[in-house]
C-alpha positions in Angstrom: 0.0 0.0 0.0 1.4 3.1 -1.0 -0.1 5.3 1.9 0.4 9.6 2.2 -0.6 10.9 5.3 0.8 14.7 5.2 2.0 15.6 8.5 2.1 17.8 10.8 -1.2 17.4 11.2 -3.7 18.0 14.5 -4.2 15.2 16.0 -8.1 14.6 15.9 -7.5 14.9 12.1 -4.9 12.3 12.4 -7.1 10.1 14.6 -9.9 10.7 11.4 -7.8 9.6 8.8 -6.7 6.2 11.0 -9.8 4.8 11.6 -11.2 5.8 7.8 -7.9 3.8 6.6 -8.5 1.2 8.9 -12.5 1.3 8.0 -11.6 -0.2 4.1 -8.3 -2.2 4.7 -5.9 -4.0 7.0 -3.7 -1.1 7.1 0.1 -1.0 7.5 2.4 1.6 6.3 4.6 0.3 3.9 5.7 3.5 2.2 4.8 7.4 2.0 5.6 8.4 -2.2 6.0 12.3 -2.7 6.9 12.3 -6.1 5.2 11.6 -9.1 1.7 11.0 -7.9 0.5 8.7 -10.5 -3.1 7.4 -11.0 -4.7 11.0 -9.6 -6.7 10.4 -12.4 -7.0 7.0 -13.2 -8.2 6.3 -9.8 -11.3 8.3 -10.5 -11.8 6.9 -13.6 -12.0 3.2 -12.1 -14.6 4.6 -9.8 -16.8 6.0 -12.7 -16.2 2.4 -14.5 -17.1 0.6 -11.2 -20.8 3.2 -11.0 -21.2 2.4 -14.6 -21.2 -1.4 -14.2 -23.0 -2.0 -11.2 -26.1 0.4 -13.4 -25.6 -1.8 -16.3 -26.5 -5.1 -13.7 -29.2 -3.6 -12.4 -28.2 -2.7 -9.1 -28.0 0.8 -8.7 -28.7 0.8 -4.9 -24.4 -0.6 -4.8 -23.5 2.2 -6.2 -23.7 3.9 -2.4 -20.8 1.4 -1.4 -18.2 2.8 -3.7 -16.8 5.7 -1.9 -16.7 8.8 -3.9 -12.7 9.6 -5.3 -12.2 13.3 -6.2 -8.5 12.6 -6.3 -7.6 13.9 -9.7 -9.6 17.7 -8.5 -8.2 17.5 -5.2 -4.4 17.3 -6.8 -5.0 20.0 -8.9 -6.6 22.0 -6.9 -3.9 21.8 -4.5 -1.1 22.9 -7.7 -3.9 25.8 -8.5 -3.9 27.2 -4.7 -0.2 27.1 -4.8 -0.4 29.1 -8.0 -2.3 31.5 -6.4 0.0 32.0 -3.6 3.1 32.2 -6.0 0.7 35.5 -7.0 2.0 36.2 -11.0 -1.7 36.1 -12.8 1.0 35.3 -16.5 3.1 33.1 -14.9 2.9 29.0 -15.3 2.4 25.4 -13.8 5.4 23.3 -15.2 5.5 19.5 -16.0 9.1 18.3 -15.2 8.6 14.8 -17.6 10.2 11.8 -18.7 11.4 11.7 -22.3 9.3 8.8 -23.4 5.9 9.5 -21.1 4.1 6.0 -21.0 1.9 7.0 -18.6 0.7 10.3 -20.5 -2.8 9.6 -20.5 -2.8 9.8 -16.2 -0.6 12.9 -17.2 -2.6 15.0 -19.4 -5.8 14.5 -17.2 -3.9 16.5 -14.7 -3.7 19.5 -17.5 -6.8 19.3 -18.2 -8.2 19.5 -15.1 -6.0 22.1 -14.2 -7.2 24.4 -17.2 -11.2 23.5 -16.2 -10.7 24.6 -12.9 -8.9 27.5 -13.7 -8.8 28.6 -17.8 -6.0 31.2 -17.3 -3.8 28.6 -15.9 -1.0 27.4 -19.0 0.9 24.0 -18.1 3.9 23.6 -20.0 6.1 20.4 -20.2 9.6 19.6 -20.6 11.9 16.9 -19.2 14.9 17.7 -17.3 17.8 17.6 -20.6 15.0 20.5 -22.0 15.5 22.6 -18.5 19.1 21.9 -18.6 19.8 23.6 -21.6 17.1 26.5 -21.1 15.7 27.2 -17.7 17.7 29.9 -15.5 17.1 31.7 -12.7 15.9 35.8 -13.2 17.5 38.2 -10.6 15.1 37.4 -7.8 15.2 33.5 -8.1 12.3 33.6 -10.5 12.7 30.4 -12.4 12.5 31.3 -16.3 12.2 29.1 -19.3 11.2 29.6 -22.8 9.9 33.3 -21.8 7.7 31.6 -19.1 8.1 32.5 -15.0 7.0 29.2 -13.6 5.2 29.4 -10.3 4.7 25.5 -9.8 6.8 22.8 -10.9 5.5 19.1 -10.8 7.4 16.2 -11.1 6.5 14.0 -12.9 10.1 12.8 -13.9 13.7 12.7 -11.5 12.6 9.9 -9.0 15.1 7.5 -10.2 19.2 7.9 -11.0 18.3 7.1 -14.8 16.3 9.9 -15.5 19.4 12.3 -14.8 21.6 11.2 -18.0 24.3 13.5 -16.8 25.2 16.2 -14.6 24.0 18.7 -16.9 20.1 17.2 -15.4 21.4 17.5 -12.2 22.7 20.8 -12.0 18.5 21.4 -13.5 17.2 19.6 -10.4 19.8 22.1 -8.2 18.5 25.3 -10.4 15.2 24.4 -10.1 15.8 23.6 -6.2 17.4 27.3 -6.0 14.3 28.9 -7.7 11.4 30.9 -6.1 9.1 28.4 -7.7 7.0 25.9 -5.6 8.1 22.7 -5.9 6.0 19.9 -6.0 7.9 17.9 -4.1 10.5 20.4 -2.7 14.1 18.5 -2.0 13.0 17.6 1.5 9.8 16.4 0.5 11.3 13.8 -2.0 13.8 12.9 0.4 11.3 12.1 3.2 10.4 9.5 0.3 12.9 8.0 0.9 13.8 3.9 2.1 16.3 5.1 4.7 14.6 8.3 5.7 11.3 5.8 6.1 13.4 4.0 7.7 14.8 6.2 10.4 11.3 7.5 10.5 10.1 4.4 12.2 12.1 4.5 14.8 10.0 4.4 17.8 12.1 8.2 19.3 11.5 9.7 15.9 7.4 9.9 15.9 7.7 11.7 19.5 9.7 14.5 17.4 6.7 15.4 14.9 3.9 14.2 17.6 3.5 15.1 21.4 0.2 13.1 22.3 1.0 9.8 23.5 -2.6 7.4 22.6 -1.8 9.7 19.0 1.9 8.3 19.2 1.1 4.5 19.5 -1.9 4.4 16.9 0.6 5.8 14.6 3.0 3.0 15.6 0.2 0.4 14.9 0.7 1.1 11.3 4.2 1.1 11.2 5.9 -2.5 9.4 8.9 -3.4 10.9 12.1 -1.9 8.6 15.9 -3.1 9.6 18.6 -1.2 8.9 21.4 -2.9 7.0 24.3 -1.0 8.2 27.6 -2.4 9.2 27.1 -2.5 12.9 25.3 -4.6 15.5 21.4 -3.9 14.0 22.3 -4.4 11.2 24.5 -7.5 11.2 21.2 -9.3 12.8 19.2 -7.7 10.5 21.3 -9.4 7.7 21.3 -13.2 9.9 17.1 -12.8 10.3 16.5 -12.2 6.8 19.0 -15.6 5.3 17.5 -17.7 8.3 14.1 -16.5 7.4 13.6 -14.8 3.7 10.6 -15.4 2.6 10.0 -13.3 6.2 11.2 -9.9 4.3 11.9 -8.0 1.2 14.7 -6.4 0.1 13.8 -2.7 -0.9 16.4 -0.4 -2.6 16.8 3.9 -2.3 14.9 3.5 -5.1 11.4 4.4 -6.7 9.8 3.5 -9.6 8.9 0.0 -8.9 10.4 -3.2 -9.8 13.4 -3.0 -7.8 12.4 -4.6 -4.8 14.2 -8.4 -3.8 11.4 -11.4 -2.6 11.4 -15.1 -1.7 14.5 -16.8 -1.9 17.1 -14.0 -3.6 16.3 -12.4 -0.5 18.6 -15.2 1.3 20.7 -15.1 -1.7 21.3 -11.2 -2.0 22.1 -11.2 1.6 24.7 -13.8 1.4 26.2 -12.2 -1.9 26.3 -8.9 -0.1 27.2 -9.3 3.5 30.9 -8.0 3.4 30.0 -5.4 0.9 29.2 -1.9 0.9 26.6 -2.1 -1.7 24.1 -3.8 1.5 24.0 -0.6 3.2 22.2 0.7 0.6 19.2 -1.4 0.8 16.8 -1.9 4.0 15.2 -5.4 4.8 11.3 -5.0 5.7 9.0 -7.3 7.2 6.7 -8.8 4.0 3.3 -8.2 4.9 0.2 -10.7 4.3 -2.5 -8.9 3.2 -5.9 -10.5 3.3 -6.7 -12.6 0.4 -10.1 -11.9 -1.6 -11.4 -14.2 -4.1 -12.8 -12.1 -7.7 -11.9 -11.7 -11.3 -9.2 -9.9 -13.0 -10.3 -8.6 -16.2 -7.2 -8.4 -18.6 -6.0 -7.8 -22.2 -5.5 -10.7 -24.3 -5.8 -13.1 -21.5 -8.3 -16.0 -21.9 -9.1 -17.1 -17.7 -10.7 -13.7 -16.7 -13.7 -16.3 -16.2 -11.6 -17.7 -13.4 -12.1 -17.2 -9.9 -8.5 -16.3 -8.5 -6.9 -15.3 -5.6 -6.5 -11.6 -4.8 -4.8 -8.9 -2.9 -5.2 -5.0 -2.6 -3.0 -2.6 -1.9 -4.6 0.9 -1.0 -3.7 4.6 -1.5 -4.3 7.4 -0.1 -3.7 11.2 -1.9 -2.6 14.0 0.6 -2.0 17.7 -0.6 0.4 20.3 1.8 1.3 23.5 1.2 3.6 25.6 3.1 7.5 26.6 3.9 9.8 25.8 7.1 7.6 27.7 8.8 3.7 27.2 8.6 1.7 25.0 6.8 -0.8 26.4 4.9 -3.0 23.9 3.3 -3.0 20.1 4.7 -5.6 18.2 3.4 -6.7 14.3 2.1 -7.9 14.7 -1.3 -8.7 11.1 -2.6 -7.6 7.5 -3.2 -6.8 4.7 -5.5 -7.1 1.4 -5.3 -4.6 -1.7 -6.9 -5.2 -5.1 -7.0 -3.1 -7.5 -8.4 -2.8 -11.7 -8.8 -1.9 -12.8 -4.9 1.1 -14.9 -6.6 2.7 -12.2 -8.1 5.6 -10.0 -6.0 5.4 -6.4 -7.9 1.6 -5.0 -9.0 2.3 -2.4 -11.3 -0.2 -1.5 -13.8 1.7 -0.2 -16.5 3.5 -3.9 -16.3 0.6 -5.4 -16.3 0.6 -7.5 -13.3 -2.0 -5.2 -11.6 -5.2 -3.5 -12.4 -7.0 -0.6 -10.9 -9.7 -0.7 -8.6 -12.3 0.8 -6.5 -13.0 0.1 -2.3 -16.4 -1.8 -2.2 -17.3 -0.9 1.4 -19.4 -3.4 3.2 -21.1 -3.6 6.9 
């Protein structure tokens, strides 16, 4: 589950958000993404599917049980009110994209919506070799490109080292870091993304930092799964022990997003043992492999000829959060929808776009 609870955050609201969580789904933090927020609008567009067919088999009175998903306005929305506070009526949101955009459909949603909410609103769009060789900053930080002042930039690109082909991308990130523009995520944000920041994160010291009420403290604990440093010390020497005794306990996760990159089963044993007098383990973190309920349905899928099968099923919830503010007060802080994965129980990664997973919409029940 890919779950985005902006903090800081009051803690009745905190409380809310909990028990709604734990309302549709066994509910453990795996992992908070700030980056690249696909699905914003194709987790809407499930929903609408899921309204549609439940109409066509006659039983409208279901429809009640899919909970409504605003996700793809509440993102935007968030991008338009920080737009407003950068406070230049000709300036522009900016797309920070990947060269080849596979998943420009979810993307250009996002514009649109944008313009609908607000028609003097431009987007513009250009990946990070593009900003290299034309953004600068003007002589108050204002970030300039192609005779545009951006006030937003949204990444939708730079979450992984092979999107920055040389240091001429990075030195874009930096300039665009450097800028008066609001970034979407800022630096910090991205970073908070983070295996090993997530990691630190869930240290049980580290939540009385952000949070000073204690029944607050431990029902944020509840949520946490158990993440084990792989450092070369005591922690995590025995970290590296559990998970060859026990693999098919953990999974191997990288400082990486993306997808795809994560280590199950038995290569868990094997990477350990590969890896255990070598720098390159400190770069990953072992995490406890959660067993998420099973549900038994169909998976309707292209070219594939048992969608009249009955198969095994598992879910992996998310949750869209928008805030807005500086090292100094949060202005805006707000859930603003969901999405819902499901892919074949059997199967280690569930992304879409590989086709192992499929969206989907919460079906609440009594």
């Amino acid at each position: 589950m890919d779950l985005c609870i902006p903090l800081p955050l009051p803690n009745e609201e905190l409380e809310d958000i909990i028990d709604k969580a734990k309302d549709w789904a066994l509910m453990h933090g795996v992992e908070i993404n700030t980056i690249a927020s696909g699905f914003g609008w194709l987790g809407p567009a499930a929903t609408n599917l899921h309204k549609f067919i439940l109409q066509e088999l006659g039983v409208p009175e279901k429809i009640k049980n899919l909970p409504d998903n605003n996700a793809l306005q509440g993102i935007c929305t968030g991008m338009i009110e920080a737009w407003k506070i950068y406070n230049d009526q000709k300036a522009v949101i900016l797309f920070v994209i990947e060269d080849v955009t596979y998943n420009i459909c979810d993307q250009r949603f996002h514009e649109f919506e944008i313009r609908r909410l607000n028609p003097d609103i431009k987007v513009i769009r250009r990946n990070l070799t593009q900003l290299a060789a034309g953004a600068k900053l003007g002589q108050n930080k204002e970030l300039l490109m192609d005779g545009y002042t951006i006030a937003v930039v949204y990444y939708r690109s730079g979450y992984e080292p092979g999107q920055y082909y040389s240091k001429n991308e990075w030195d874009a990130r930096l300039l665009i870091e450097r800028s008066l523009a609001i970034k979407c995520p800022s630096i910090q944000y991205h970073l908070a993304g983070a295996k090993k920041v997530q990691q630190a994160l869930a240290k049980p010291e580290a939540v009385t930092r952000f949070l000073r009420d204690e029944k607050t403290i431990e029902r944020v604990k509840e949520i946490f799964t158990g993440l084990y440093s792989l450092n070369f010390d005591e922690h995590g020497d025995a970290a590296v022990e559990m998970g060859i005794a026990n693999p098919k306990k953990f999974v191997l996760k990288p400082q990486r997003e993306g997808g795809c990159n994560n280590i199950y089963g038995m290569n868990v044993r094997s990477f350990l043992e590969s890896t255990k007098n070598k720098q390159e383990r400190v770069a990953w973190i072992l995490m406890d492999r959660i067993d998420p309920p099973l549900q038994i349905n169909y998976q309707i899928r292209p070219g594939s000829d048992t969608d009249t099968e009955l198969k095994e099923l598992v879910s992996e919830l998310g949750i869209f959060g928008v805030i807005i503010g500086d090292e100094k007060t949060v202005l805006i802080n707000r859930q603003v929808g969901h999405m819902l994965r499901t892919k074949i129980a059997t199967a280690d990664e569930g992304g879409v776009a590989s086709g192992l997973g499929a969206c989907d919409s919460p079906y609440l029940i009594d």
